[in-house]
Structure formats: C-alpha cells, structure tokens
N, C-alpha and C positions, 0 to 999 in steps of 0.2 A: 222161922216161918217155913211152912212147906205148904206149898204153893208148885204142883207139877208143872212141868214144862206144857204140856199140851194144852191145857186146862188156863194158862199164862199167852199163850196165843188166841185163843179164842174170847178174853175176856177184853172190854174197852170200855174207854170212857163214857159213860150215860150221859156228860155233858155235851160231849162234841164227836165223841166215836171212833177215838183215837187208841193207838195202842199204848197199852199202859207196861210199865217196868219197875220190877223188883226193887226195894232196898231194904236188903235183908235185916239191915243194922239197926234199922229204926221201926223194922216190921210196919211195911205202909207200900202203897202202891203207887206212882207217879203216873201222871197223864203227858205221854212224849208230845202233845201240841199243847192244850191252853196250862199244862202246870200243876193242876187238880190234883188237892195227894189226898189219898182212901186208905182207910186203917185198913186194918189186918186185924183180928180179936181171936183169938183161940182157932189159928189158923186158915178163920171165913172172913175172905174179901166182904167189907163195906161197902157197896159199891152205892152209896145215896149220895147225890149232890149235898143236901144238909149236911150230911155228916162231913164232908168232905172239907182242906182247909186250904186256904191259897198261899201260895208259897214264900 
C-alpha cells in the first residue's frame, strides 16, 4: 500500500471525522474513534461508508 504520509494526515473518517491509520498488512484504513475499516484497492483509499466494514 503506498499511501503518502501527507496525504494520511489529511484524510478522515466520512463517518465521524476522525483520523484514520495504516495497516499495511491487510492494505485497509482504520478509523482511530468509531473503528470503521476502509479498503485500500490498487492503492486508492475507499473512503464510502458502504463499503466500509465494522470491526
């Protein structure tokens, strides 16, 4: 997953507006307050609630 640094700070949660954090392992984005994890697909954030899956 390559997902820049700068670019990882300015992105959040569409549910709640939280910062969200890396896991690279699983290529997916976690939401640090309500949990909401966002794919990653051929290195573009998913950022849809829909798509999104609870943890």
């Amino acid at each position: 997953m390559k997902i820049d640094d700068w670019l990882l700070e300015i992105l959040a949660c569409p549910a709640c507006k939280a910062h969200l954090r890396a896991e690279a392992e699983t290529e997916e984005l976690v939401c640090t307050d309500c949990g909401l994890i966002y794919p990653v697909r051929d290195d573009i954030p998913v950022l849809l609630v829909d798509e999104a899956r609870k943890p």
